[in-house]
RODO-2510 file (C-alpha; in nm, 4 decimals, decimal comma):
residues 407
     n   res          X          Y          Z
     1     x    11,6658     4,3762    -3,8019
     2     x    11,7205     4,0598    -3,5822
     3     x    11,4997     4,0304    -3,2738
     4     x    11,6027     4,1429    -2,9528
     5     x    11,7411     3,8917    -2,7218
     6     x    11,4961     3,6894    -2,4739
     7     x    11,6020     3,7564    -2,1174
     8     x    11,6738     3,4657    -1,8501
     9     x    11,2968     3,4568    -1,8177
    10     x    11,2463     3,4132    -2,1436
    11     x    11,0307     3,7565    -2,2029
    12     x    11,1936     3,9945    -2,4570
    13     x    11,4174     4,2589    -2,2947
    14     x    11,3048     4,6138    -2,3413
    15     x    11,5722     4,8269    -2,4994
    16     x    11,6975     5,0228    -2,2130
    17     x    11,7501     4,6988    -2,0116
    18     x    12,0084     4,6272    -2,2744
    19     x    12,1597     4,9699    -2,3336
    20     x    12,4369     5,1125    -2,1225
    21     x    12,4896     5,4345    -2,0042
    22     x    12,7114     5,6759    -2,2015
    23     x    13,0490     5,7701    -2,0382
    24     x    13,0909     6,0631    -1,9083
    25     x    13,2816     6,3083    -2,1183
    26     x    13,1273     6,1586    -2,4457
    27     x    12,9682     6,3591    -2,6932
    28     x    12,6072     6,2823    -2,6482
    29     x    12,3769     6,3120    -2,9140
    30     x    12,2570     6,6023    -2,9279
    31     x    12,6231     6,7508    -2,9259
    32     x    12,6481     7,0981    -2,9222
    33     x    12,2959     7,1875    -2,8172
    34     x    12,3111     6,9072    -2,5543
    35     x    12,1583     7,0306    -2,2038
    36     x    12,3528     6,7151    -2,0220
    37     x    12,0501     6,6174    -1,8291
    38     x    12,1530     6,3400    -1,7564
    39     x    11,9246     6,1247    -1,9814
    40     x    12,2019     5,9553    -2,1846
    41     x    12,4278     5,9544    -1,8107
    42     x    12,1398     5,6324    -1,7705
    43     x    12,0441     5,3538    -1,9392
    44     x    11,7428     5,5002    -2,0640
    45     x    11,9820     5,6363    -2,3231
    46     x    11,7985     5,3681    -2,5321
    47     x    11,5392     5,6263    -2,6197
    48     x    11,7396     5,9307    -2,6623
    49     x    11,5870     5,9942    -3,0169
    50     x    11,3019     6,0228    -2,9705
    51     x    11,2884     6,1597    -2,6293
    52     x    11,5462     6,4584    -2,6355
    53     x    11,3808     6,7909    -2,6457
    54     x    11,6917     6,8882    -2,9010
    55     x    11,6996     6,6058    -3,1239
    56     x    11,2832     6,5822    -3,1261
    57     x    11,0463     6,8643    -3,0568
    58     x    10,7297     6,6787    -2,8822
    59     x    10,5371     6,9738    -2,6918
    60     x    10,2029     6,8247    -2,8371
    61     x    10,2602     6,4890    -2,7911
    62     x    10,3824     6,5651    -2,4416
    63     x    10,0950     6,7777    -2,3272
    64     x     9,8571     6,5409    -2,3906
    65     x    10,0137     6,2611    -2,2421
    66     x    10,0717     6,4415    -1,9317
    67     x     9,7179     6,6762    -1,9048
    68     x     9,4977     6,5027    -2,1334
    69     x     9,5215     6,7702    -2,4424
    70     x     9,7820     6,9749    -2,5652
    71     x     9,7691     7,3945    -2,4937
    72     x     9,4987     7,6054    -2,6535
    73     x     9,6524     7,8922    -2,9016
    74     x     9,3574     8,1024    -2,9325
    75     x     9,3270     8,1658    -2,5163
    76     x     9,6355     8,4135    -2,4669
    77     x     9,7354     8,2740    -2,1192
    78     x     9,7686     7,8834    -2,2439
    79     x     9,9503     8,0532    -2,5514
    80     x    10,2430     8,1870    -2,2984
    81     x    10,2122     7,9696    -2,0039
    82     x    10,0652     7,6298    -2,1269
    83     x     9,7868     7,4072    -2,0280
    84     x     9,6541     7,5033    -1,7188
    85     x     9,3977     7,4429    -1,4830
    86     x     9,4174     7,7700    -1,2726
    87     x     9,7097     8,0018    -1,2343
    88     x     9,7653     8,1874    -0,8615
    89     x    10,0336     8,3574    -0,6854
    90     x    10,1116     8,2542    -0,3433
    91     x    10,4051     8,2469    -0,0743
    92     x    10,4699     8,0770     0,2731
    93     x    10,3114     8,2275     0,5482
    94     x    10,6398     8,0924     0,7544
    95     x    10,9205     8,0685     0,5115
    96     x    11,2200     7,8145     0,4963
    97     x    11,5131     7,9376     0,6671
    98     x    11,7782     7,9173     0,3938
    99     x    11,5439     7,8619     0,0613
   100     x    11,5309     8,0847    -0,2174
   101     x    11,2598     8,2108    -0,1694
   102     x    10,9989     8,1234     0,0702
   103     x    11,0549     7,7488     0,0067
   104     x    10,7781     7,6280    -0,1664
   105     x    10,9104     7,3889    -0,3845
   106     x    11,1132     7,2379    -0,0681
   107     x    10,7880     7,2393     0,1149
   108     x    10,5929     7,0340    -0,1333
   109     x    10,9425     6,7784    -0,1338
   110     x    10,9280     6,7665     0,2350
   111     x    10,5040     6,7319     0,2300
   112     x    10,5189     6,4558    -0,0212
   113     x    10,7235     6,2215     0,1860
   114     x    10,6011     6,2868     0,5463
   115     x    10,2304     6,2289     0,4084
   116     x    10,3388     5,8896     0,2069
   117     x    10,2485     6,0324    -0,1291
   118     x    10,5542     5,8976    -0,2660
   119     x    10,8874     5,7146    -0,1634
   120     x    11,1651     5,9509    -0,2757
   121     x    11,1814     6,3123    -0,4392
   122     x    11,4607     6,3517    -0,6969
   123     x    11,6096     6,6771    -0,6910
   124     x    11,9396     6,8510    -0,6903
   125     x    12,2264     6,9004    -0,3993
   126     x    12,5414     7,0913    -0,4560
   127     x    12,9200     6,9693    -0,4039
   128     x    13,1063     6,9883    -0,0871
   129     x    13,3227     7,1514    -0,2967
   130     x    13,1352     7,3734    -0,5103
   131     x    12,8324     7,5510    -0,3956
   132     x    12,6876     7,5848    -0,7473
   133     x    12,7929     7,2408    -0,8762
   134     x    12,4970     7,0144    -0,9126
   135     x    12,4471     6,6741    -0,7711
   136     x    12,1460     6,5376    -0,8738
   137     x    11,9889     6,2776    -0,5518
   138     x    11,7281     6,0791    -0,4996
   139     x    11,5971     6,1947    -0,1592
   140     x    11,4144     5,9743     0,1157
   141     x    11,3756     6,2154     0,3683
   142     x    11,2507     6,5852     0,4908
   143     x    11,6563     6,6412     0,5680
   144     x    11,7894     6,5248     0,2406
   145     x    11,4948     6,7408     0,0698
   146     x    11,5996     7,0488     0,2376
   147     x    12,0004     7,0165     0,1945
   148     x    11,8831     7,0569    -0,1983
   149     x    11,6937     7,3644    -0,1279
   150     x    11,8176     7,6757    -0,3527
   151     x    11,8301     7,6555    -0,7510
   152     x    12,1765     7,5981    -0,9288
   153     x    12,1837     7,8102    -1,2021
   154     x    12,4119     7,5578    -1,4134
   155     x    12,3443     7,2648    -1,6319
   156     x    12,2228     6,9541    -1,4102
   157     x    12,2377     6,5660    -1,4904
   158     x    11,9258     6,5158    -1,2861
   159     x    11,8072     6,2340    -1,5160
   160     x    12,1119     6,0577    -1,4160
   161     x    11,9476     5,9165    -1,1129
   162     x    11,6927     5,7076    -1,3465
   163     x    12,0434     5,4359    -1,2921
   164     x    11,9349     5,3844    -0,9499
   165     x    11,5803     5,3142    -0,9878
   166     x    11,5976     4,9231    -1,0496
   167     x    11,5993     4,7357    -0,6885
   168     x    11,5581     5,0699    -0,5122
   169     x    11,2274     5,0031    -0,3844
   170     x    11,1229     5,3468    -0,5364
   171     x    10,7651     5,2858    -0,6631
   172     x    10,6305     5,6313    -0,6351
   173     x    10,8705     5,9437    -0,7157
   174     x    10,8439     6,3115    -0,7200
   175     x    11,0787     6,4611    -1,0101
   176     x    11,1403     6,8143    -0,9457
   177     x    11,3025     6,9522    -1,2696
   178     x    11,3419     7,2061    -1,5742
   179     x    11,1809     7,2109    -1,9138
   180     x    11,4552     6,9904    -2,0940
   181     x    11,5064     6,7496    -1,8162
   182     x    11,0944     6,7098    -1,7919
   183     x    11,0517     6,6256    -2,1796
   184     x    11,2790     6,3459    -2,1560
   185     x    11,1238     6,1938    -1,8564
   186     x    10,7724     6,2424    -1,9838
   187     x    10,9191     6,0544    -2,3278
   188     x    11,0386     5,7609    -2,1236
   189     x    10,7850     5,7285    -1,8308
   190     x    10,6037     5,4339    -1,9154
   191     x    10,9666     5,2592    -1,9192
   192     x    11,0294     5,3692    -1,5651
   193     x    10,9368     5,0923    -1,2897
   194     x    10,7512     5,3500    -1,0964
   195     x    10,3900     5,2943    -0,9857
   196     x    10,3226     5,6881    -0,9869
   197     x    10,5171     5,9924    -1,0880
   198     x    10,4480     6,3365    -1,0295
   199     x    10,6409     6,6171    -1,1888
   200     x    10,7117     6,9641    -0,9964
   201     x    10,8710     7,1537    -1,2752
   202     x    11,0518     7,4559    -1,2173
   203     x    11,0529     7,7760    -1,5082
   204     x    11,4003     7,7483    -1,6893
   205     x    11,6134     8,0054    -1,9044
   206     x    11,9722     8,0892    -1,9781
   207     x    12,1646     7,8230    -1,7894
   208     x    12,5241     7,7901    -1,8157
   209     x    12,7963     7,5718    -1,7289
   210     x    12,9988     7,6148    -1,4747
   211     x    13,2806     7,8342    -1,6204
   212     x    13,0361     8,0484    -1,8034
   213     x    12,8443     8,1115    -1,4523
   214     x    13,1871     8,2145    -1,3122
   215     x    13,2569     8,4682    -1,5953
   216     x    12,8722     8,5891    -1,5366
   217     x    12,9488     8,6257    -1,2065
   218     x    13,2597     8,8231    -1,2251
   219     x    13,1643     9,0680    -1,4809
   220     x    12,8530     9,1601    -1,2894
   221     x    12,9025     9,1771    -0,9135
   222     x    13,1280     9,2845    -0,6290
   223     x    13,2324     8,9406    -0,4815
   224     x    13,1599     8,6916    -0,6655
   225     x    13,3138     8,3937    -0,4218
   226     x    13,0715     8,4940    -0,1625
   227     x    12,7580     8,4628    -0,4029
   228     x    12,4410     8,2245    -0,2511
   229     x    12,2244     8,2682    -0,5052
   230     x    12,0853     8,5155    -0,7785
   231     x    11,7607     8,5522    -0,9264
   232     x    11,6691     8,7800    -1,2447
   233     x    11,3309     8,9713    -1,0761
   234     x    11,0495     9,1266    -1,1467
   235     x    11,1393     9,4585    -1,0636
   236     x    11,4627     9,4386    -1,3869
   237     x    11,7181     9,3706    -1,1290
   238     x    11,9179     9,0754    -1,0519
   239     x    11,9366     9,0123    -0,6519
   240     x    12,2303     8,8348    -0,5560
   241     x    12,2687     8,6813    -0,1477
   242     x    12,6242     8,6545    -0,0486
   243     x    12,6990     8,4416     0,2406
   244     x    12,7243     8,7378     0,4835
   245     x    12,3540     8,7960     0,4603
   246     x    12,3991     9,0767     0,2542
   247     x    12,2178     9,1346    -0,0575
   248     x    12,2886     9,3002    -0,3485
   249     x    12,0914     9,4343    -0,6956
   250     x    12,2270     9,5050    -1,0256
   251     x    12,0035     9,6422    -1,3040
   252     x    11,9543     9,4331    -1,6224
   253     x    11,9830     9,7082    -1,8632
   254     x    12,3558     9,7351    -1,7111
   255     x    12,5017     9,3469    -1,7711
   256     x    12,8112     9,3595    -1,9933
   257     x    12,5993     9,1941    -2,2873
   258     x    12,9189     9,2058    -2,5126
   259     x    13,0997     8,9359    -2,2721
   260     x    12,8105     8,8105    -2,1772
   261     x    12,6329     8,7542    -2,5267
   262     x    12,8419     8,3607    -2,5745
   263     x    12,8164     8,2752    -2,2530
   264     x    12,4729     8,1244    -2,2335
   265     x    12,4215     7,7358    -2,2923
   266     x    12,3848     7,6313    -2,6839
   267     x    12,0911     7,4273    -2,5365
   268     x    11,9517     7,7058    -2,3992
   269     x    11,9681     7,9760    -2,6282
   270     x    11,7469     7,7146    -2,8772
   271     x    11,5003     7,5870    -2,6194
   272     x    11,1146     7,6969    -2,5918
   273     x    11,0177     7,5121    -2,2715
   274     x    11,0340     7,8617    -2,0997
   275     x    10,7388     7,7366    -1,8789
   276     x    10,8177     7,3567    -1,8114
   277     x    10,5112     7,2550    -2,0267
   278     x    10,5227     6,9148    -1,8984
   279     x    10,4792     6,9319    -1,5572
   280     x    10,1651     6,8411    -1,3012
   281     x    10,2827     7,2090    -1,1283
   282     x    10,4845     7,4586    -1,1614
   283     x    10,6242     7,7049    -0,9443
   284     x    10,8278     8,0106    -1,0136
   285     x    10,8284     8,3893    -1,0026
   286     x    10,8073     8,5079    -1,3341
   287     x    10,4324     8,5688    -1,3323
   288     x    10,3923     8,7084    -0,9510
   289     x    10,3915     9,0534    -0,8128
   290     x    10,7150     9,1254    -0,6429
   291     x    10,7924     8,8872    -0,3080
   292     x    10,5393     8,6305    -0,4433
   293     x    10,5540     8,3004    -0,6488
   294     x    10,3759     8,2116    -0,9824
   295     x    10,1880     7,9039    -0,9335
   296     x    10,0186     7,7104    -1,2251
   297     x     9,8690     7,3706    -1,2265
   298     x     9,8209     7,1641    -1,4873
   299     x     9,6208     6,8805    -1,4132
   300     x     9,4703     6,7074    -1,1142
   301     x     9,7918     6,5562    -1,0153
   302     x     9,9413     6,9107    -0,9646
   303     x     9,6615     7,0192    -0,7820
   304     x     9,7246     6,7195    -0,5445
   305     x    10,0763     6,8476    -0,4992
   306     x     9,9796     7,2326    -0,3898
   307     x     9,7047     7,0690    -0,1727
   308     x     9,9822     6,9300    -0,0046
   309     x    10,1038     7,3304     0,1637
   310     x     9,7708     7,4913     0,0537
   311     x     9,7095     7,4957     0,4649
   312     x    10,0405     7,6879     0,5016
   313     x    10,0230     7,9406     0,1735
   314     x     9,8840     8,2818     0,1605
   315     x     9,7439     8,2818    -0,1495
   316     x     9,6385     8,5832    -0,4281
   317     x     9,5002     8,6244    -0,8271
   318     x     9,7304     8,6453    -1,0398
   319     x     9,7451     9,0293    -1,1865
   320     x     9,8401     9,1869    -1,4738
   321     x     9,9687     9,5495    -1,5743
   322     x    10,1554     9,7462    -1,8493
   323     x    10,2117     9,6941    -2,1754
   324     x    10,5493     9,4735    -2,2791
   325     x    10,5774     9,5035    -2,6406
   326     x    10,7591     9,8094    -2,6924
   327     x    11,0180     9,7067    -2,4397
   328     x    11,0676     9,3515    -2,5993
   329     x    11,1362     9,4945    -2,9450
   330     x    11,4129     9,7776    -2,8200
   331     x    11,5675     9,4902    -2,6260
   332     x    11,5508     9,2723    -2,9958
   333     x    11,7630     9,5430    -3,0923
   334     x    11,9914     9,6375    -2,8259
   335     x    12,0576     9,2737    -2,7407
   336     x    12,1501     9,1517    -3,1163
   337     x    12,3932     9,4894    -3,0931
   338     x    12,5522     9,3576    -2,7823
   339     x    12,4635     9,7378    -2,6491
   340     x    12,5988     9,8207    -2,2933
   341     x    12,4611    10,0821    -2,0882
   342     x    12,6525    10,2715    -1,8722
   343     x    12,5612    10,2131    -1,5192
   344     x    12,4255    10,5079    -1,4074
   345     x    12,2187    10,5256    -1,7234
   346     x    12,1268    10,1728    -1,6681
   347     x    11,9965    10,2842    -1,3149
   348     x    11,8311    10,5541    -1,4490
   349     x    11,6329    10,3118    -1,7164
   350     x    11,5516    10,0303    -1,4537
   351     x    11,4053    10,3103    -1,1860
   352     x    11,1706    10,4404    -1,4647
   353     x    11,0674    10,0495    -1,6237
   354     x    11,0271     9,9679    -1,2509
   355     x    10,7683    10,1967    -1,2093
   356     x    10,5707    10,2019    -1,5224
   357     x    10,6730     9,8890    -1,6703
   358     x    10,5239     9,5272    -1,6851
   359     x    10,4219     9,3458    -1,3892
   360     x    10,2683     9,0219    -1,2609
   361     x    10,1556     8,8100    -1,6265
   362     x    10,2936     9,0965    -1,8443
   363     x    10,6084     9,1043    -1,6675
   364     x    10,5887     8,7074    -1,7620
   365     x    10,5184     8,7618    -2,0903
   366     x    10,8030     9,0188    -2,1076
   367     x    11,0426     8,7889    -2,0574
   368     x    10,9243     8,5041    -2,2736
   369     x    10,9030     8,7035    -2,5862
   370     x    11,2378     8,8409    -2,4900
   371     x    11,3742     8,4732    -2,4646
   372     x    11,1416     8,3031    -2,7773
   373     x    11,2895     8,6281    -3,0331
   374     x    11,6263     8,5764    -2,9053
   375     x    11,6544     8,2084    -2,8984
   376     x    11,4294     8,1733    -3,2943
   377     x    11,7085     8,4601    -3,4417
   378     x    11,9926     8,2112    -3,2381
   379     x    11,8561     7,8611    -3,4091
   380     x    11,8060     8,0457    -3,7772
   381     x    12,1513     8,1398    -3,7512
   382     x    12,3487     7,8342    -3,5914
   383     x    12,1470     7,5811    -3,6449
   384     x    11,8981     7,7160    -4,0037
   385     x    11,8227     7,3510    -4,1096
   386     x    11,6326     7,2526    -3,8077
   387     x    11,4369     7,5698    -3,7493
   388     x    11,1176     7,5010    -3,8461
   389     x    11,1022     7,1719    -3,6953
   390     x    11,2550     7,2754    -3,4021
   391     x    11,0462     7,6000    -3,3007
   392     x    10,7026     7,4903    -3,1996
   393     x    10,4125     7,6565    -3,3242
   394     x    10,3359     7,8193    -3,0103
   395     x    10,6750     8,0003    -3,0144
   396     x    10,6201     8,0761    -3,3990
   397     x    10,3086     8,2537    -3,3031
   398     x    10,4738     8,4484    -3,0195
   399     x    10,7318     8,5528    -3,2350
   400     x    10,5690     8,6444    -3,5159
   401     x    10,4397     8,9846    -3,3002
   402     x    10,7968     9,1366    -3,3479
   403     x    11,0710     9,2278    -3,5723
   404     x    11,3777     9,0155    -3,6162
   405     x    11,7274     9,1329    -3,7434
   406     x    11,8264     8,9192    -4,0368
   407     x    11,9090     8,5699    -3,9444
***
């Protein structure tokens, strides 16, 4: 293989300061279990290989590089939730007008530039057009932090903005992000001419693209062009804001899994990065009591990050109760039958697992051995060649607990 080419300086040119970005409507490497996060959108497409969580399964490597040692499978909570320094569940004492919640993830955006902790925060906007189409930014200010506020539930180029690193004057960045887009950066961070990086990672399952989020939406509430945002809770409802203010709940156990079975991301239906395994902190819901966020940090660097609105949280333990397993393996069954309920028996279901069902870490561990089964019976039937290599052996040992249709 000839050597790479010197640069003007005469140094040898590293390979994604020769490669070009892909253009857009290619088909990227990873093809039909592609997440577009924008990795191959840069020039940092270079290291695609190696560094896409669907080409190259890298949980070890990546947990070490970014926390010093990879997850312990013997302690039950690192099993599920990854390394971890502490877990706790905590909200805004005064929350963000507008945010999804209370606005904790905003508030840590808006913290780390106001105290100088770093120069930009990359996160995602939406379209003038489009409420729930992405536009991945690299922010400089408070206001450009909190125009991002609220997830998109679709798939997001956020690596994208890697392009505009070079002459920015960005030395220090906060990357907010999902499990997919996170493995990639964490593969190509020592390329990146930043000085620090610190990840905020956000829990991630069952994006979709724009299209399938519109059939979603249609199929499942009353008005779907007023629709804010939605969030799959704790209490096995989805809670849907519509611009009027109003909310509105639909039971899980009543979705119209028959249209809605196909409608899920390839990527995501074969990804294990439930948690966001490589990021300094994460901040979701999954693992909180009703009204409260699931914090868990990973590392020192993530415990710099939630000491940056520790003064403004009202903090609690974590809690656990219930017992999950019985639930997970009826919804195996129901969900690879594509079984609807009707909705007031779906009503009836959701007001009795309300009450007696998982909550707090069992709720969290509910829904990640609902995911894992699904997603290991999806890759053994689409995609049997790369299963073994492609599950990690966390996931293998999560999944083991259950019974699996035939792949």
């Amino acid at each position: 293989m000839p050597a790479p080419p010197p640069s003007s300086a005469g140094r040898v040119q590293a390979p994604h300061e020769r490669a070009r970005p892909l253009a857009k409507g290619s088909i990227y490497p990873a093809k039909d279990l592609c997440s577009q996060c924008g990795l191959c959108d840069s020039r940092w497409v270079a290291y695609v290989r190696d560094s896409c969580a669907f080409l190259t399964q890298r949980f070890e490597a990546m947990e070490r590089g970014a926390h010093g040692r990879s997850r312990d499978l013997e302690n039950e909570d690192e099993l599920y939730f990854g390394v971890q320094q502490r877990m706790l569940t905590a909200r805004l004492r005064q929350p963000l007008e507008g945010a999804q919640w209370t606005g904790i993830v905003s508030r840590i955006g808006v913290r780390a530039l106001e105290t100088g902790l770093v120069d930009a925060v990359l996160c995602v906007g939406q379209s003038p057009e489009d409420r729930f189409t992405p536009v991945p930014r690299l922010a400089r200010t408070p206001a450009e932090v909190l125009a991002a506020r609220v997830n998109k539930p679709t798939l997001s180029p956020n690596l994208e903005v890697l392009e505009q690193l070079p002459g920015s004057g960005i030395r220090r960045l906060l990357a907010i992000g999902v499990g997919c887009q996170i493995q990639a950066l964490r593969a190509v961070q020592h390329t990146l001419p930043l000085d620090e990086l610190y990840v905020l990672g956000l829990p991630c399952v069952d994006n979709v693209s724009r299209q399938g989020l519109q059939t979603f939406l249609e199929s499942t509430v009353s008005s779907p062009e007023t629709v804010v945002h939605y969030e799959f809770m704790q209490d096995f409802r989805i809670h849907f804001r519509h611009s009027d203010g109003r909310t509105e709940t639909v039971p899980f156990f009543g979705l119209d899994t028959p249209r809605l079975k196909d409608v899920f991301a390839p990527s995501c239906l074969s990804c294990f990065d439930y948690t966001n395994a490589g990021a300094d902190l994460v901040v979701g819901y999954m693992g909180a009591t009703f009204g409260r966020q699931w914090i868990t940090v990973r590392n020192p660097r993530g415990q710099v990050l939630l000491d940056l609105v520790a003064p403004e949280l009202e903090v609690a333990p974590v809690t656990s109760r219930g017992d999950r397993r019985a639930a997970v393996q009826q919804g195996i069954e129901a969900y690879d039958r594509a079984v609807r309920l009707p909705r007031w028996l779906a009503e009836l279901v959701g007001f009795f697992v309300q009450r007696i069902g998982p909550q707090g870490l069992e709720y969290g561990r509910f829904s990640i051995d609902s995911h894992f089964t699904r997603n290991a019976l999806w890759v053994r039937r689409h995609h049997p060649g790369k299963a073994d290599a492609h599950i990690p052996a966390f996931a293998k040992r999560i999944i083991s607990r259950y019974r699996l249709p035939a792949a």
